[in-house]
Backbone of each chain as ProteinMPNN parsed JSONL, in Angstrom:
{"seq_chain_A": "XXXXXXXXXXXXXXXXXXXXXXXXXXXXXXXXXXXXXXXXXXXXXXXXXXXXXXXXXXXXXXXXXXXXXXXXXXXXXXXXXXXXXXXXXXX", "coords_chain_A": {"N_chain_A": [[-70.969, 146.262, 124.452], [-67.795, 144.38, 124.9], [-64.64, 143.644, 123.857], [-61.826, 142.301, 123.751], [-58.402, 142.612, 121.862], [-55.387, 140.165, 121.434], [-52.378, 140.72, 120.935], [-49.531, 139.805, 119.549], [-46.053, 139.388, 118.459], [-45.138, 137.207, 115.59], [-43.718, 133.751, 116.676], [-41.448, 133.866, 114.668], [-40.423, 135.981, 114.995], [-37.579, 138.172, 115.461], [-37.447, 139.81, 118.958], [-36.234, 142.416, 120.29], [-37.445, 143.838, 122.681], [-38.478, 142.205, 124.464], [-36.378, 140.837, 124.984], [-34.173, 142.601, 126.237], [-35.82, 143.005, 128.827], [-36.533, 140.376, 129.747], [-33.319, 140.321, 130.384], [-33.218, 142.403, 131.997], [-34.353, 141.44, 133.802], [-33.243, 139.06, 134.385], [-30.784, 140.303, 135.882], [-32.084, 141.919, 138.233], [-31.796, 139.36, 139.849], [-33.866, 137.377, 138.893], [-32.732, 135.08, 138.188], [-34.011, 132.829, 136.715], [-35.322, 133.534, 134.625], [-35.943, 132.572, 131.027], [-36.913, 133.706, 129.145], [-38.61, 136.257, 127.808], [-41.448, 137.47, 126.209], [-42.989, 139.905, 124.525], [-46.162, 141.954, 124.253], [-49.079, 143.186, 122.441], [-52.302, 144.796, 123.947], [-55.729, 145.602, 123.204], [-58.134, 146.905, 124.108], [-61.69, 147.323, 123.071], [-64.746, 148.644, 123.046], [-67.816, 148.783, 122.007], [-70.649, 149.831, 120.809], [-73.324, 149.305, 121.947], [-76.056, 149.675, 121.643], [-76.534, 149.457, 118.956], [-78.093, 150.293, 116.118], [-78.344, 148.339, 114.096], [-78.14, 145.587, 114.802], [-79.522, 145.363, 116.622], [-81.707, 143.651, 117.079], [-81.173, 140.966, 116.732], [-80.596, 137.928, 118.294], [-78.328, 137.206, 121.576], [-76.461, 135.477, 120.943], [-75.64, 135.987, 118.394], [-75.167, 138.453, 118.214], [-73.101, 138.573, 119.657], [-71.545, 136.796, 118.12], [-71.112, 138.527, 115.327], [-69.856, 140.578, 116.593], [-67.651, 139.36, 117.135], [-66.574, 139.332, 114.451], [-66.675, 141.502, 113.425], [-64.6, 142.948, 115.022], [-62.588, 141.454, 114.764], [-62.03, 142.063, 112.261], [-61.169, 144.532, 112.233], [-58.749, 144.295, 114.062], [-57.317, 143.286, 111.961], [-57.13, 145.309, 110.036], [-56.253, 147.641, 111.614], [-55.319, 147.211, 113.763], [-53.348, 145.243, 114.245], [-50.13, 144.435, 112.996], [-50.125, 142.05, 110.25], [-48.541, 140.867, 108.688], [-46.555, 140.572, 110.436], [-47.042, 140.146, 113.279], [-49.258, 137.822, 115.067], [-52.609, 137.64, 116.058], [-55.283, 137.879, 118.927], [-59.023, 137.652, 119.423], [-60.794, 138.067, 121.54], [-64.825, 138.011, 123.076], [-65.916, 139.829, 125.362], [-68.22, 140.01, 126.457]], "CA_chain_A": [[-70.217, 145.021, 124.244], [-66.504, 144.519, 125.319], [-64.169, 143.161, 123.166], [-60.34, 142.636, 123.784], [-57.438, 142.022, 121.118], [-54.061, 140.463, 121.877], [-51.481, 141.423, 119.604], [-48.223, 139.465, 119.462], [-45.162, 139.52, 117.098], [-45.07, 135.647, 115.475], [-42.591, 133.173, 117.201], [-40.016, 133.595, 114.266], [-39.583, 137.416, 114.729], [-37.245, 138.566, 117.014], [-38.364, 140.964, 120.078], [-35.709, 142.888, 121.357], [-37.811, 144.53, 123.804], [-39.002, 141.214, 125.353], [-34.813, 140.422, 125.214], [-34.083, 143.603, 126.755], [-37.0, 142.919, 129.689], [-35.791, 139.145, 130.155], [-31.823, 140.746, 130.933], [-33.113, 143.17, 133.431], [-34.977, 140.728, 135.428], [-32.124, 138.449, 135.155], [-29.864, 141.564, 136.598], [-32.861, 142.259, 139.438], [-32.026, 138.604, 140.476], [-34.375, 136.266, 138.832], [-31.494, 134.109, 137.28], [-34.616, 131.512, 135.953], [-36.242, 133.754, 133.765], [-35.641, 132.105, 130.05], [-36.871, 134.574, 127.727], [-39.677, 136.856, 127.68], [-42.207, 138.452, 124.756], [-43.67, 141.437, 124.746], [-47.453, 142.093, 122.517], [-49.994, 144.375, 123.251], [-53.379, 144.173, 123.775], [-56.874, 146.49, 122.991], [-59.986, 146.385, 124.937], [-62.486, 147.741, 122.275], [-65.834, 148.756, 123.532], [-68.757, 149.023, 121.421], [-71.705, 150.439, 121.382], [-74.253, 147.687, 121.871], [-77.352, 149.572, 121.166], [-76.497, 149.965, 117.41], [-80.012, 149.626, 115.865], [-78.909, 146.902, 112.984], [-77.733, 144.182, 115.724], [-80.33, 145.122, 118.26], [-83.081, 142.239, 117.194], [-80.456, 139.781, 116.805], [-80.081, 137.022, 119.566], [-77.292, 137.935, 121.948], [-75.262, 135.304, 120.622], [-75.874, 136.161, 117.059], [-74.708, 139.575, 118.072], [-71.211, 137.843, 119.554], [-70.506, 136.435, 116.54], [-71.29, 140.017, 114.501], [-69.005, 141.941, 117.322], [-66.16, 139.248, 116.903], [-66.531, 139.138, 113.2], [-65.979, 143.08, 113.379], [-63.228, 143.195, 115.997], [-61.142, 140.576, 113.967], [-61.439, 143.022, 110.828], [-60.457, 145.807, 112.815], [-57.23, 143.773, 114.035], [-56.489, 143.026, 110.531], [-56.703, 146.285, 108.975], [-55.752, 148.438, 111.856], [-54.617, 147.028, 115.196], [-52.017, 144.464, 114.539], [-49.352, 143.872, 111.325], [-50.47, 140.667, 109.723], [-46.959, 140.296, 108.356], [-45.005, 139.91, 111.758], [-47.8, 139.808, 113.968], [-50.14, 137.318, 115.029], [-53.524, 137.978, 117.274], [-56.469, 136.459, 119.102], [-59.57, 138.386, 119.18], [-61.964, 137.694, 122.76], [-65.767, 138.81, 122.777], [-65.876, 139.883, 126.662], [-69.971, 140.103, 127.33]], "C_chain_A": [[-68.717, 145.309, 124.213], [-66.05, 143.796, 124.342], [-62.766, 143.283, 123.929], [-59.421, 141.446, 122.299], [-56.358, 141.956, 121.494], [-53.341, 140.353, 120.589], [-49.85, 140.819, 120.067], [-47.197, 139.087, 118.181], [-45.543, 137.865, 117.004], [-43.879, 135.048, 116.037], [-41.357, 133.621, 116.651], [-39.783, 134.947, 114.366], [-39.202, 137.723, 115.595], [-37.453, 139.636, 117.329], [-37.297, 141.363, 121.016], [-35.594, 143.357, 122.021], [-38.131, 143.78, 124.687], [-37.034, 140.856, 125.58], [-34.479, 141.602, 126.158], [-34.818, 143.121, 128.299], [-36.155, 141.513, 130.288], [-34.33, 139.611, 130.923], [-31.959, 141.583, 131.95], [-34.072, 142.674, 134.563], [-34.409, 139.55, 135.708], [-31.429, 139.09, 135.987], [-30.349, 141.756, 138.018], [-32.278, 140.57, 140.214], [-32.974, 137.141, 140.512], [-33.969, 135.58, 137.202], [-33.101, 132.844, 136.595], [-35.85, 132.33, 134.646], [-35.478, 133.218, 132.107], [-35.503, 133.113, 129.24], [-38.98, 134.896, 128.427], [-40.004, 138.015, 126.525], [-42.95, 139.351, 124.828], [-44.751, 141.833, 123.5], [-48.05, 143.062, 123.682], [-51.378, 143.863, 123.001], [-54.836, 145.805, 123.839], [-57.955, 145.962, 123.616], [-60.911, 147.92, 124.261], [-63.945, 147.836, 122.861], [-66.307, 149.385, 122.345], [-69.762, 148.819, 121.446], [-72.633, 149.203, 120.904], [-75.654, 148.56, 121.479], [-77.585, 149.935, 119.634], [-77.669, 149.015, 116.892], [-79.734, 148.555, 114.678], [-78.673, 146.017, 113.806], [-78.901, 144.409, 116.801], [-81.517, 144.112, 118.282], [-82.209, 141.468, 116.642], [-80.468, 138.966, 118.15], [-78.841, 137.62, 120.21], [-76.221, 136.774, 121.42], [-74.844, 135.698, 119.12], [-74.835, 137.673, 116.944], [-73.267, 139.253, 118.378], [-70.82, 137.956, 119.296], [-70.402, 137.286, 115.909], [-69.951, 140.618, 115.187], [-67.459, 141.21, 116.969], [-65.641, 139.302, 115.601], [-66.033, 140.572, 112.744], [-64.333, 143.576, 113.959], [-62.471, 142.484, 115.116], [-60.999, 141.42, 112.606], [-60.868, 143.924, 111.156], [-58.834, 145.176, 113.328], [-56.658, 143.65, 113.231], [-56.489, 143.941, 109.772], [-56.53, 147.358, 109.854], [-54.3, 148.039, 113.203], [-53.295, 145.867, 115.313], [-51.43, 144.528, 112.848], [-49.419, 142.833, 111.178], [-49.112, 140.088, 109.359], [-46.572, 140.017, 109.569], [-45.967, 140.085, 112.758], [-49.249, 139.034, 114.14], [-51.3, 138.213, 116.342], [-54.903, 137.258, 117.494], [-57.849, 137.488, 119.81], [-60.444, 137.428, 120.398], [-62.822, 138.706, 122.971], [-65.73, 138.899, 124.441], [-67.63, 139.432, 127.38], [-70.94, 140.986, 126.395]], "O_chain_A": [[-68.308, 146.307, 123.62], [-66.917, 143.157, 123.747], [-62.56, 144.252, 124.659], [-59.611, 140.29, 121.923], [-55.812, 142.97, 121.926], [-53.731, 139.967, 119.487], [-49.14, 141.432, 120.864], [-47.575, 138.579, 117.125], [-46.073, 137.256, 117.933], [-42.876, 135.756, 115.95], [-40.358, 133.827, 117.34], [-38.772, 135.271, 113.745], [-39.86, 137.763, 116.634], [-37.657, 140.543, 116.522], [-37.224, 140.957, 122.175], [-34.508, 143.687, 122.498], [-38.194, 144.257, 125.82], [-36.716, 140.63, 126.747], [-34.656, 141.145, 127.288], [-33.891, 142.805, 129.045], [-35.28, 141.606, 131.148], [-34.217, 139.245, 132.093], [-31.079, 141.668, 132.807], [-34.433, 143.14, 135.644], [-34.654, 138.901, 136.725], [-31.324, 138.514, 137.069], [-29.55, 141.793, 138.954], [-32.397, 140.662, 141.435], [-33.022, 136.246, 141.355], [-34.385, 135.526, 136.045], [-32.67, 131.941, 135.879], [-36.811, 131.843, 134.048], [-34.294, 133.549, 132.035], [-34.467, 133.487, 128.688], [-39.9, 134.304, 128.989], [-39.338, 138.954, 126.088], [-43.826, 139.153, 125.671], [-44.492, 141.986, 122.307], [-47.831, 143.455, 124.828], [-51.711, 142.947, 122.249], [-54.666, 146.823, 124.51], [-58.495, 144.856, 123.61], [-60.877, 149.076, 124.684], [-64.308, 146.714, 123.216], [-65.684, 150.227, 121.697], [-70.184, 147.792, 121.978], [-72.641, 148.472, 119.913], [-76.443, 147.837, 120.87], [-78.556, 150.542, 119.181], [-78.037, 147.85, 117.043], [-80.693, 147.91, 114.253], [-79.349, 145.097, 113.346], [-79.096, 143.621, 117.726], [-82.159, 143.814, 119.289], [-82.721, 141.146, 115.57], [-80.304, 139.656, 119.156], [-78.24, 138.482, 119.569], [-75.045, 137.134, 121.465], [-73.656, 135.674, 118.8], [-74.055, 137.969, 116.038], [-72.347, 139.544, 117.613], [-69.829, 138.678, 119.405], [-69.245, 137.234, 115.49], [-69.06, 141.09, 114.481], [-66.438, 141.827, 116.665], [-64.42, 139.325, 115.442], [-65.175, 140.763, 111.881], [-63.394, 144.229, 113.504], [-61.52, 143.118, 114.661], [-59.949, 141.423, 111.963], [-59.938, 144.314, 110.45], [-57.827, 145.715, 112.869], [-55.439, 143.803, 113.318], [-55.921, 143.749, 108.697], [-56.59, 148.407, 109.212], [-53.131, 148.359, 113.416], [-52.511, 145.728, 116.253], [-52.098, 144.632, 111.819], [-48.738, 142.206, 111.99], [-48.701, 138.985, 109.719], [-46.149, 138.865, 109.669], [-45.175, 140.332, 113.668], [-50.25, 139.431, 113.544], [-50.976, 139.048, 117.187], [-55.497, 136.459, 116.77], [-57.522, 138.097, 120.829], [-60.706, 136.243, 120.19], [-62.468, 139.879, 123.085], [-65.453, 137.795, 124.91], [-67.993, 138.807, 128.377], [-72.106, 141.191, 126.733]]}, "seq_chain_B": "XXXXXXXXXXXXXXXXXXXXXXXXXXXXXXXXXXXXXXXXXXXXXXXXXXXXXXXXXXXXXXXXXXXXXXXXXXXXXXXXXXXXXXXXXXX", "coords_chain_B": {"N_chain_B": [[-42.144, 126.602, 132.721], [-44.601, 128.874, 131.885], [-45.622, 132.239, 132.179], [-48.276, 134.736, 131.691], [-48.499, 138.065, 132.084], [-50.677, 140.906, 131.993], [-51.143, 144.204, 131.291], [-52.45, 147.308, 132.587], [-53.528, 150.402, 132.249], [-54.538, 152.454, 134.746], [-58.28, 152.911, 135.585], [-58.931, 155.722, 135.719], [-56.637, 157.011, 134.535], [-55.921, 158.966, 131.568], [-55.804, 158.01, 128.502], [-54.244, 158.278, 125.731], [-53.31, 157.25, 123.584], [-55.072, 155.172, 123.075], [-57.103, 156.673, 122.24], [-56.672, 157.617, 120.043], [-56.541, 155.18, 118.601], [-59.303, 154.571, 118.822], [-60.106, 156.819, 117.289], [-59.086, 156.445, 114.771], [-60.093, 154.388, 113.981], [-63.155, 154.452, 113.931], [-63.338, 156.923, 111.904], [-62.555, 154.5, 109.887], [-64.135, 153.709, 109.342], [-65.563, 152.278, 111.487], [-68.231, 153.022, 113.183], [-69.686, 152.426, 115.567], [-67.78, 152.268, 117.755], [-67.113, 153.111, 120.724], [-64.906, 153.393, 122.897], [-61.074, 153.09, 122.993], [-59.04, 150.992, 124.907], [-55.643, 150.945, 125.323], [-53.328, 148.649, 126.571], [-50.124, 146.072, 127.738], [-48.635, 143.481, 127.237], [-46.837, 140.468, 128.898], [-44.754, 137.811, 127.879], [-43.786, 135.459, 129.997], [-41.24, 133.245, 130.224], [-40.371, 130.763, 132.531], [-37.472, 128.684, 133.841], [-38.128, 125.62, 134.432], [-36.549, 123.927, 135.576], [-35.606, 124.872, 138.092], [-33.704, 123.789, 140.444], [-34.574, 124.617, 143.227], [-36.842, 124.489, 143.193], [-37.592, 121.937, 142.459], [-38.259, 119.778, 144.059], [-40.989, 120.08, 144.463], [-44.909, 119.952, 145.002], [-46.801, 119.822, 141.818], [-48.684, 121.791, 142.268], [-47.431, 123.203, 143.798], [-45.136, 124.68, 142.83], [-46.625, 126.205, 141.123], [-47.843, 127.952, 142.619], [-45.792, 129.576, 143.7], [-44.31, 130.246, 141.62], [-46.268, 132.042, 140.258], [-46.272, 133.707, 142.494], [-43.545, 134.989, 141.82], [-43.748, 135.934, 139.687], [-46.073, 138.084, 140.329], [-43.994, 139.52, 141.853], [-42.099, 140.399, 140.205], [-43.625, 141.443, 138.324], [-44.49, 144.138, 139.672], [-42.11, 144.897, 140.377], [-40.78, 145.483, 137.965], [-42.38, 145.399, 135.692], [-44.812, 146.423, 135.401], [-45.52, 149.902, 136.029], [-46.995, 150.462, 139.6], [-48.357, 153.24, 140.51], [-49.399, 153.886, 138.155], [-50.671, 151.945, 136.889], [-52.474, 148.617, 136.586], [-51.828, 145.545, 136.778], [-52.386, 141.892, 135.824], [-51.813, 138.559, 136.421], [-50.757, 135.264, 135.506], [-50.512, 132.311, 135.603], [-49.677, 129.927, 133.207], [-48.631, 127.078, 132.73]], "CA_chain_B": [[-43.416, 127.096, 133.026], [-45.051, 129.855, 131.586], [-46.832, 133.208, 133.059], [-48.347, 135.714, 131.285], [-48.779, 139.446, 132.592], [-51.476, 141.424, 131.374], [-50.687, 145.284, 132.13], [-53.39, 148.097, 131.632], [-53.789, 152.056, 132.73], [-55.804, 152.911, 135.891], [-59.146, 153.246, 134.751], [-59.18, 156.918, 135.959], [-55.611, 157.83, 134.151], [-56.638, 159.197, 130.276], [-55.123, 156.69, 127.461], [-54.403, 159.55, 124.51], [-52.935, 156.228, 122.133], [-56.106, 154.38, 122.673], [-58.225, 157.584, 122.31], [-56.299, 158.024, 118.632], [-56.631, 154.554, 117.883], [-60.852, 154.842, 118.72], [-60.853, 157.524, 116.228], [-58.993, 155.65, 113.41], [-61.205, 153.391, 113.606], [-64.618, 155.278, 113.885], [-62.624, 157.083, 110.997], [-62.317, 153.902, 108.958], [-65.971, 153.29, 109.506], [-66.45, 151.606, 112.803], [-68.763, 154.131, 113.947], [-69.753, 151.949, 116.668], [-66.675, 151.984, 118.754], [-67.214, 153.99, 121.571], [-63.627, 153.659, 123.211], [-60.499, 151.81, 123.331], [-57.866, 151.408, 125.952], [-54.384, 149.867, 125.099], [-52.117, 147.726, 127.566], [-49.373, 145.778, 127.321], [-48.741, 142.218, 127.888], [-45.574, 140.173, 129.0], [-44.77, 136.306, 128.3], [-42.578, 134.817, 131.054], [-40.996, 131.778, 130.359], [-39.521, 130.308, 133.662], [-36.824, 127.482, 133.482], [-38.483, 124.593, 135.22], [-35.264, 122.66, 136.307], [-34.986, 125.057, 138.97], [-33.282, 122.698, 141.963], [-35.232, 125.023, 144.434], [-38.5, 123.81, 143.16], [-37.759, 120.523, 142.045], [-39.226, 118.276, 144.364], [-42.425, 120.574, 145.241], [-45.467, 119.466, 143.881], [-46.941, 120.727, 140.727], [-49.316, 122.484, 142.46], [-46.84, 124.406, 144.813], [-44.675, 125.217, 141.926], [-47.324, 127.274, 140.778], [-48.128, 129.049, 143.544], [-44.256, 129.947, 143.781], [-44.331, 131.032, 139.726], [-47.27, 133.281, 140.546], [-45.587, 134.873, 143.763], [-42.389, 135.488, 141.975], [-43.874, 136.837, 138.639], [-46.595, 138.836, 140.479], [-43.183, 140.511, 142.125], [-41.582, 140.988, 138.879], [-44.664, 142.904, 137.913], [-44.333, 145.106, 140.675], [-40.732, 145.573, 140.441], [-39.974, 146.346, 136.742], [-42.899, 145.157, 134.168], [-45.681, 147.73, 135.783], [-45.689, 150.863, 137.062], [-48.087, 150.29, 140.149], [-48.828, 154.393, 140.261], [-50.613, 154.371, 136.982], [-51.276, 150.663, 135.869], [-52.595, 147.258, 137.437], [-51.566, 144.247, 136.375], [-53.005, 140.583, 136.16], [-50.893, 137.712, 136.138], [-51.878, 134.304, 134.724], [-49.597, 130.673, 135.253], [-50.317, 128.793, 132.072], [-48.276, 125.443, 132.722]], "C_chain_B": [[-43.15, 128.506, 132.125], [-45.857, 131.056, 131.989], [-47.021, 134.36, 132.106], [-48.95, 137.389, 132.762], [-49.185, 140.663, 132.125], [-50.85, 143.218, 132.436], [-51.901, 146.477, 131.615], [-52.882, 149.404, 132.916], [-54.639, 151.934, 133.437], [-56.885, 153.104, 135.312], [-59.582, 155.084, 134.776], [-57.971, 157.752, 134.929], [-56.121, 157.913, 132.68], [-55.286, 158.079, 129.496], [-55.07, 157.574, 125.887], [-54.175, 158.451, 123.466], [-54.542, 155.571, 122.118], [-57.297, 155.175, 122.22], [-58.169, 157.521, 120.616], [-56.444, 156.579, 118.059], [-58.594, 153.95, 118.033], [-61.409, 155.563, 117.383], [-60.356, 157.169, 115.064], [-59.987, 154.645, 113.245], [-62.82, 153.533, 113.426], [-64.306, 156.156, 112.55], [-62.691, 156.103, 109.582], [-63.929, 152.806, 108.622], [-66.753, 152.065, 110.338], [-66.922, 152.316, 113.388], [-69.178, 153.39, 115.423], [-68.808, 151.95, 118.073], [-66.941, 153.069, 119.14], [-65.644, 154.26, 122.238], [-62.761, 152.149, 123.253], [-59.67, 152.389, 124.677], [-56.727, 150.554, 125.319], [-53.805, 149.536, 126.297], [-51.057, 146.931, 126.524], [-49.482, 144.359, 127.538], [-46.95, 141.5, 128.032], [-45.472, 138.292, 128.86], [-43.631, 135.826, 128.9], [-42.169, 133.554, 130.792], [-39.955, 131.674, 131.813], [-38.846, 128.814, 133.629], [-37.936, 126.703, 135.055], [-37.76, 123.816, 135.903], [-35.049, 123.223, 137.881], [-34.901, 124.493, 140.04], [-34.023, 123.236, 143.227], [-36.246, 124.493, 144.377], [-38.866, 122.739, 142.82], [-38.706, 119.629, 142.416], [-40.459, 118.76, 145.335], [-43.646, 120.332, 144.315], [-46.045, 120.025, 142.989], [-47.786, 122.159, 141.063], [-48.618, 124.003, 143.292], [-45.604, 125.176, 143.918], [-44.925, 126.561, 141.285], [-47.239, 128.255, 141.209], [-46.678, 129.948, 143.311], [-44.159, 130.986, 142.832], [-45.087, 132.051, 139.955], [-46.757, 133.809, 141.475], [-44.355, 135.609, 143.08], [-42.842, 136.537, 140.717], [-44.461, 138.335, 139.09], [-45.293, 140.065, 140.974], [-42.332, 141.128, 140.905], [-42.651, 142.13, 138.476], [-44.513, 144.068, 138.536], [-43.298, 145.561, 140.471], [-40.263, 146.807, 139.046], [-41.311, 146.281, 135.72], [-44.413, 146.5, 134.297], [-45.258, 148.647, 136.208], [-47.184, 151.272, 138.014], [-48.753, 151.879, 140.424], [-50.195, 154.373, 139.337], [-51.05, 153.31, 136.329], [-51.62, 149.872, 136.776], [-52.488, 146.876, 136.04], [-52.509, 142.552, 137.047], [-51.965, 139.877, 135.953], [-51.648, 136.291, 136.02], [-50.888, 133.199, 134.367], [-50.11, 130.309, 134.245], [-50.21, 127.359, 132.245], [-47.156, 125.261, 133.7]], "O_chain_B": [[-42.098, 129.046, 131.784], [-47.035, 130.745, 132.164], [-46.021, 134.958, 131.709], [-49.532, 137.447, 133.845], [-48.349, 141.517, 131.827], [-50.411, 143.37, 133.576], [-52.229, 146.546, 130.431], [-52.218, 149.349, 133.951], [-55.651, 151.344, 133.057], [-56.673, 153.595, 134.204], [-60.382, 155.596, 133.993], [-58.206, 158.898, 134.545], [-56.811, 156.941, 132.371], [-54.237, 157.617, 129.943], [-55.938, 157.375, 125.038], [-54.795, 158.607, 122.414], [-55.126, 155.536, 121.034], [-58.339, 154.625, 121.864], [-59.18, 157.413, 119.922], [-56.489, 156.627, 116.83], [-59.013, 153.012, 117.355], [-62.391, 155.322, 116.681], [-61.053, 157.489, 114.102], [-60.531, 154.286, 112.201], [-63.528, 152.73, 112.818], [-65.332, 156.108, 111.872], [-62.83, 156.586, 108.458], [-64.392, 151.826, 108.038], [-67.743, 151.353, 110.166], [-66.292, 152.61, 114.404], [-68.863, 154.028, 116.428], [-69.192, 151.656, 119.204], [-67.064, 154.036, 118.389], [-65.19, 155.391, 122.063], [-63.098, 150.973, 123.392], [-59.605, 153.484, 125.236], [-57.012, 149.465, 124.821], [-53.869, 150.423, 127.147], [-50.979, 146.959, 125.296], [-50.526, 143.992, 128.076], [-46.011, 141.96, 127.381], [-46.063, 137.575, 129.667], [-42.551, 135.795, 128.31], [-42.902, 132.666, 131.229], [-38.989, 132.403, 132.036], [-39.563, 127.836, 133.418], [-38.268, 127.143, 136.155], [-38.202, 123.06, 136.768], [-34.552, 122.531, 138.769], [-35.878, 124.536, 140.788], [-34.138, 122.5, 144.208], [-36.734, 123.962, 145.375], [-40.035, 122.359, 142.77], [-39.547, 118.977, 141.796], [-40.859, 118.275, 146.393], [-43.55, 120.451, 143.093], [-45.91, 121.229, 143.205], [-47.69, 123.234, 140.47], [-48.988, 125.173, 143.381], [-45.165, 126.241, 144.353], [-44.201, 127.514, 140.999], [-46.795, 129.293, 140.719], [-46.719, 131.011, 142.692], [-43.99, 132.191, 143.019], [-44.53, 133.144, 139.85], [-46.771, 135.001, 141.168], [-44.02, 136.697, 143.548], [-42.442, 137.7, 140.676], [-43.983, 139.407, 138.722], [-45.413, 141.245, 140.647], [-42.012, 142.315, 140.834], [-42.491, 143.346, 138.363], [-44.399, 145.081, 137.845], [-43.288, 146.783, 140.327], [-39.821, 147.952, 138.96], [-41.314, 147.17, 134.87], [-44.814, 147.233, 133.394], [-44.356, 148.408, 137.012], [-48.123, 151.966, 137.626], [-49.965, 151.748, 140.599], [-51.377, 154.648, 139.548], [-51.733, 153.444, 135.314], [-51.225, 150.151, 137.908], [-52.751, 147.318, 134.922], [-52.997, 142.25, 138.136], [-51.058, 140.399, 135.305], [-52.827, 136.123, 136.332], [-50.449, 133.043, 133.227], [-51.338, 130.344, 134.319], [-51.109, 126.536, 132.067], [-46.687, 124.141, 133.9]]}, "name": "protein", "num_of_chains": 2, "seq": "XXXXXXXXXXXXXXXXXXXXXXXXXXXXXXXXXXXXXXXXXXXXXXXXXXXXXXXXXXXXXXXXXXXXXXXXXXXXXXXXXXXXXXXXXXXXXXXXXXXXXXXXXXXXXXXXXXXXXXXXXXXXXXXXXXXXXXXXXXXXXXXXXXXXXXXXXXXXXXXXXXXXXXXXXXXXXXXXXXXXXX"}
């Protein structure tokens, strides 16, 4: 089972690597870029034949894998303080 | 308008951050996680007023937004060597 997490700072914090990024693709020539943000993202794979989920329904298991992945975003993969994130079960 | 630009590692090139953030987490007792990979991601805002695209219709706008970002990707936000990129109009 696939998982991916995206990982972005919250609106009010500023990103002066997405500022940075925005100024050198105004410079290259594309005068209409506004502003651009910069997050990251994890594609978590886990092991699907783990024997307590394996007589669960597959959506049952889903909900288990996203219910895991979103703890793992919140106590490793993103800063809750200045970053928000959005946790997708892939298959 | 808006475009995001998803950026990841070849699937052949090794990912040593996502390897170390597999084993914090198998570490913090997700034994399940077999591997991660990290990427990056980019949010494009594009001014909409632009007079070139004014009076094309919403649909050809798009297209446009997606031709110019996908070249941004290429130019500066990937390195096509060792990463692909997705790109992804929102509005």
């Amino acid at each position: 089972m696939r998982a991916r997490v995206y990982v972005t700072l919250k609106p009010s914090v500023f990103d002066p690597q997405g500022r940075v990024v925005a100024d050198a693709l105004v410079t290259l020539g594309y005068g209409d870029v506004k502003d651009v943000r910069q997050g990251k993202f994890f594609e978590v794979e886990l092991d699907g034949a783990d024997p307590a989920t394996a007589n669960l329904s597959a959506e049952a298991q889903r909900a288990k894998a996203e219910t895991r992945v979103t703890e793992m975003a919140d106590k490793l993969l993103a800063n809750p303080v200045i970053e928000s994130y959005r946790v997708e079960v892939l298959e």
